[in-house]
C-alpha positions as CSV (number, residue, x, y, z in Angstrom):
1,X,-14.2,-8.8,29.1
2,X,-14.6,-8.2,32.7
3,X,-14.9,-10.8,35.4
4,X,-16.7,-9.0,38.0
5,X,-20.2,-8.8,35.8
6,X,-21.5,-11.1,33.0
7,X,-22.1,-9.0,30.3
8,X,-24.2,-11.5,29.0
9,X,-26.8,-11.0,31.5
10,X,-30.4,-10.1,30.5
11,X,-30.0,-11.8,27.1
12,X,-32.3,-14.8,26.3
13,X,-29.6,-17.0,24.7
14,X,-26.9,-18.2,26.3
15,X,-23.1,-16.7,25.7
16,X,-21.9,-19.8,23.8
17,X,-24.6,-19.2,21.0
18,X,-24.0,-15.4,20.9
19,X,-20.0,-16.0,20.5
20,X,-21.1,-18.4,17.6
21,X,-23.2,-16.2,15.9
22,X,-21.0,-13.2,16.5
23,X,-17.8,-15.3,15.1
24,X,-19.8,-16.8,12.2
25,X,-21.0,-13.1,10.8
26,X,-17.3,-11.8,11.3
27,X,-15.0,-14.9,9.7
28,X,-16.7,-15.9,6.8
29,X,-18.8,-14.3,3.9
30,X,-21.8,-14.2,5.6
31,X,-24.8,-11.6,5.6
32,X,-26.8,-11.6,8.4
33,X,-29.4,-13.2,6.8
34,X,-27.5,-16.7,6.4
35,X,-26.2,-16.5,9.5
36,X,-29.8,-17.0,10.9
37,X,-30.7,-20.4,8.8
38,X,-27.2,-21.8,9.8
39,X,-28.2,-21.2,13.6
40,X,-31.6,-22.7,13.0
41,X,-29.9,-25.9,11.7
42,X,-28.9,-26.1,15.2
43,X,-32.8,-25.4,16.7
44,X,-31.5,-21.7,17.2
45,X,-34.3,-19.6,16.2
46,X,-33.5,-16.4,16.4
47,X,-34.0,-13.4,13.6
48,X,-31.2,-11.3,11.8
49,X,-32.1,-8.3,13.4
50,X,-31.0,-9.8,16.7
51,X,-27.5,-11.4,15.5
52,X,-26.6,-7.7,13.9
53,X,-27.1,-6.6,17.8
54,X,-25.0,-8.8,18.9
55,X,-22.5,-8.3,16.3
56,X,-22.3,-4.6,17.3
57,X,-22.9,-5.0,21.3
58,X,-20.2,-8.1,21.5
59,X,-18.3,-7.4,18.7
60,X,-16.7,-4.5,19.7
61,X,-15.5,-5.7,23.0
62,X,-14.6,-8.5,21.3
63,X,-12.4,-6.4,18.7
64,X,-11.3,-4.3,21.5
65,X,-9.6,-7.0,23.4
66,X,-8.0,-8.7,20.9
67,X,-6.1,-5.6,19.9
68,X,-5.2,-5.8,23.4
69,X,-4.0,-9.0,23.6
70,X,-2.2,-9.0,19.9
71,X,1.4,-9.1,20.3
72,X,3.5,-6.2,19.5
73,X,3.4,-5.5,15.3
74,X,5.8,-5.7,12.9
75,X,7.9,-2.9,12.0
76,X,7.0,-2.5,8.5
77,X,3.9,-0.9,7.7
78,X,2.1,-1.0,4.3
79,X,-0.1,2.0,4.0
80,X,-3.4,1.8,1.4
81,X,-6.5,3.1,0.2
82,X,-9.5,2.4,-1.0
83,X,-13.0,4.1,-2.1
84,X,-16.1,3.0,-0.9
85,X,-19.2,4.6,-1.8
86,X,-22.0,5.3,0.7
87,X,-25.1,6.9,-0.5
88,X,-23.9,7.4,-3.6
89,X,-21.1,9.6,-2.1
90,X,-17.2,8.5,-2.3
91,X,-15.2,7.9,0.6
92,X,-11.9,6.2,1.4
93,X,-11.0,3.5,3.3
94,X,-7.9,4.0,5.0
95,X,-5.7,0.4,6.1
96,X,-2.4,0.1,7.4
97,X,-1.2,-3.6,7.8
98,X,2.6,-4.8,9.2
99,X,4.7,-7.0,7.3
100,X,2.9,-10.4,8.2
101,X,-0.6,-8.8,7.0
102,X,-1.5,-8.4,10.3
103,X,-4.4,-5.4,10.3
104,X,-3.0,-2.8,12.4
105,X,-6.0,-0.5,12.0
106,X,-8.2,1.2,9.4
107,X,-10.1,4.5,9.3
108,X,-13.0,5.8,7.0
109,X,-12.8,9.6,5.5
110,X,-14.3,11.7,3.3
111,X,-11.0,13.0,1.5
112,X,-7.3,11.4,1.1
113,X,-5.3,14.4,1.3
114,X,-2.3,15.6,3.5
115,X,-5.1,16.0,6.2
116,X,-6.3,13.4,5.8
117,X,-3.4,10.9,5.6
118,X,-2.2,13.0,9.0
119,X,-5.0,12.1,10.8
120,X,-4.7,8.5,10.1
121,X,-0.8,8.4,10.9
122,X,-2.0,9.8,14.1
123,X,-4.8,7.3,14.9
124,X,-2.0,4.3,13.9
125,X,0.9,5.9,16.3
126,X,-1.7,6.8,18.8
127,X,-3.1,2.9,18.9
128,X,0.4,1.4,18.1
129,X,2.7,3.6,20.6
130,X,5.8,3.1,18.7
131,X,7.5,4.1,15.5
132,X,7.6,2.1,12.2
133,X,11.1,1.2,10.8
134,X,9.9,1.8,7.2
135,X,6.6,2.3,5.8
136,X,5.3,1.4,2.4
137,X,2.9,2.9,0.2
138,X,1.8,3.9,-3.5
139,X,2.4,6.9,-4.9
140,X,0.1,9.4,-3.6
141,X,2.2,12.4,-2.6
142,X,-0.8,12.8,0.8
143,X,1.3,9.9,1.6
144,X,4.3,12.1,1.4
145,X,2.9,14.9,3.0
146,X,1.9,13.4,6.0
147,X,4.8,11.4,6.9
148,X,7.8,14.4,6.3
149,X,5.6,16.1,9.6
150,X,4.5,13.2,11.6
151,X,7.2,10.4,10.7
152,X,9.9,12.4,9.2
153,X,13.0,9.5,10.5
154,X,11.1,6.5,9.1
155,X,12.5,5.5,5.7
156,X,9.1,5.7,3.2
157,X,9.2,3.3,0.0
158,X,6.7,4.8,-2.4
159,X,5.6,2.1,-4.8
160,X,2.6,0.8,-7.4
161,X,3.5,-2.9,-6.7
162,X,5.5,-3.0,-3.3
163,X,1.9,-2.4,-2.0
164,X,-0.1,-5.2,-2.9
165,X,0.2,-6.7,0.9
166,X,-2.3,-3.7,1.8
167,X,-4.4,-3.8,-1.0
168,X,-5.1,-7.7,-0.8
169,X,-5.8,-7.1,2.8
170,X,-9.3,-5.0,1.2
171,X,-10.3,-8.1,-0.6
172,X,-12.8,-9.2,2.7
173,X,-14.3,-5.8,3.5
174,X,-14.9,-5.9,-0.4
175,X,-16.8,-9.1,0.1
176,X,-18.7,-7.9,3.0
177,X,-19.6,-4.7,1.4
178,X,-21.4,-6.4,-1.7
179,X,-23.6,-8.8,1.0
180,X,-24.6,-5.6,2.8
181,X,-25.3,-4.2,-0.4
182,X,-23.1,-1.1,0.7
183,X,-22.8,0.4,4.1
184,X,-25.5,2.7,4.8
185,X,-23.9,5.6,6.5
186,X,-20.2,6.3,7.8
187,X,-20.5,5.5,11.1
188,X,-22.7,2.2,10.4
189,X,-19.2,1.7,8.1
190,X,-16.1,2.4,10.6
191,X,-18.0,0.9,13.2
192,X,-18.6,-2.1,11.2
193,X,-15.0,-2.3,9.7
194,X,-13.0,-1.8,13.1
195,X,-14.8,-4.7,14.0
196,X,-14.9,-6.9,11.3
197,X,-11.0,-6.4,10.7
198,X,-9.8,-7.3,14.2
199,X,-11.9,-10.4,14.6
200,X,-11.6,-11.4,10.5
201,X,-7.6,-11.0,11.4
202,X,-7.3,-12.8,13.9
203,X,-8.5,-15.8,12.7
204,X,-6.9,-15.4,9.2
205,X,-3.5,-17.8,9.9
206,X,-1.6,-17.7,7.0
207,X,-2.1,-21.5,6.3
208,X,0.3,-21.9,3.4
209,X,3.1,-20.9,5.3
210,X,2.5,-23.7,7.7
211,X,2.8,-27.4,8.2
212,X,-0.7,-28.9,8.8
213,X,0.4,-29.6,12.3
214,X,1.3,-26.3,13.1
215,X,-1.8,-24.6,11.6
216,X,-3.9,-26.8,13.7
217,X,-1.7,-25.5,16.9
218,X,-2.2,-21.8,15.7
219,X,-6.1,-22.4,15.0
220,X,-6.4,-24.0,18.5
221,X,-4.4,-21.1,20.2
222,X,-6.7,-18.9,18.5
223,X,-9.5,-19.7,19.3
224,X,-8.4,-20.5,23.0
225,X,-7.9,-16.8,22.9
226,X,-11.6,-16.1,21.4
227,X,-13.2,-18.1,23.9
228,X,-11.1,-16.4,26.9
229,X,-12.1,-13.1,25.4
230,X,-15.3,-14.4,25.4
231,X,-16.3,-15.1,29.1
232,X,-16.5,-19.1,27.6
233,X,-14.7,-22.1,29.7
234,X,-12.4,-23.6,27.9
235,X,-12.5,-26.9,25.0
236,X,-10.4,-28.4,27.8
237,X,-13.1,-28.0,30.6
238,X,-15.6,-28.7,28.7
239,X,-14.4,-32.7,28.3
C-alpha cells in the first residue's frame, strides 16, 4: 500500500479494526454476518453491509500485494476445475496451484474448452512470467489443447489422481460458496475469489509439515507481512 497517502482516510474506524475485519471474513468460514457479532464482542458496532466494503475496497489491495511480495512459485503446476453455478447457470472455476499448494491464480468462465483453458494458461504466464517445468492435470483433452500451442516444451502429466493437490485446494471457496448461499453474478464471483485465494493462502502454513516451533515462526512472519501490507506498525512497536 502506498506510503505517501493513508488510504484509510475518511473512514470512521480506525485501520487496525478494518484489517481485523477484513482478515477475519477472508481466513476462516465466516459469512459476513458473523463476522459482525464477533466485532461487537469487542464494542465494534458496525453492520455487515460495511465489513463486505471493506472486504472489497481493502481486500484487493491487500491480495494485490501479497502476490507481489510472494516469493517466486514452484515449478510444478497442478491445473483444475471446478463448476460453480451462478443463477442457476454453470460455470467453471479455473485453479492452478505449484507443488507446495501454493494458489498461483484462479479464473472464472463460462466454458472449459481449448479457449477456454488458453486463456487461463495466458492469464497464469502473464502473472507468473516464467515457464512451468511440468504441469499436471486430469484428463480433459482442453487441457491438451491448450498447452501443445501455448506450453508446447513443458512435459504435461495427465492424470485422475495425480491431481488431487488442485482439487483439495477448491475445498474453501466450496465453503465460502455455501455461506454466501452462491455467488450472485460473475464478477461479484472472480472478484471475490481472487481475493479470497491470495489472503486465504497466505495464511494457510501447512502446519503438519512443521515443528510447533517453526509454525509459530512462519505464522509470526506472516502476519508481520499482513500488517506491513496493511499500513499497521508492527507487534514489536506496539510493546
Amino acid at each position: 500500500m502506498s506510503t505517501t497517502s493513508n488510504p484509510y482516510r475518511g473512514f470512521r474506524f480506525p485501520a487496525e479494526i478494518i484489517n481485523q475485519a477484513v482478515w477475519l471474513y477472508h481466513c476462516f468460514s465466516l459469512s459476513l454476518r458473523d463476522v459482525e457479532p464477533i466485532l461487537a464482542a469487542r464494542g465494534i458496532v458496525v453492520s455487515y453491509e460495511t465489513i463486505r466494503e471493506w472486504s472489497l475496497r481493502f481486500g484487493r489491495t491487500f491480495a494485490k500485494s501479497l502476490r507481489r511480495r510472494r516469493p517466486q512459485p514452484g515449478d510444478k503446476w497442478f491445473l483444475d476445475e471446478v463448476f460453480v453455478r451462478i443463477r442457476g447457470k454453470l460455470h467453471y472455476l479455473w485453479r492452478a496451484v505449484d507443488q507446495h499448494g501454493n494458489v498461483l491464480d484462479v479464473l472464472l468462465q463460462g466454458r472449459r474448452n481449448k479457449t477456454a483453458a488458453k486463456r487461463f494458461f495466458r492469464k497464469l504466464l502473464n502473472g507468473l512470467c516464467y515457464v512451468p517445468r511440468a504441469i499436471v492435470t486430469d484428463k480433459l483433452g482442453s487441457y491438451g489443447a491448450a498447452k501443445r500451442e501455448i506450453l508446447p516444451s513443458v512435459e504435461h502429466r495427465q492424470s485422475r489422481y495425480l491431481n488431487n493437490r488442485c482439487e483439495v485446494s477448491h475445498q474453501p471457496t466450496r465453503m465460502r460458496e455455501r455461506h454466501m448461499r452462491q455467488f450472485k453474478s460473475v464478477r461479484h464471483a472472480q472478484q471475490f475469489l481472487a481475493i479470497h485465494s491470495s489472503i486465504h493462502n497466505h495464511f494457510q502454513l501447512h502446519r503438519h509439515r512443521l515443528s510447533a516451533s517453526e509454525y509459530r515462526v512462519a505464522r509470526d512472519h506472516a502476519f508481520a507481512n499482513w500488517r506491513e501490507l496493511a499500513g499497521l506498525p508492527s507487534q514489536a512497536n506496539l510493546a
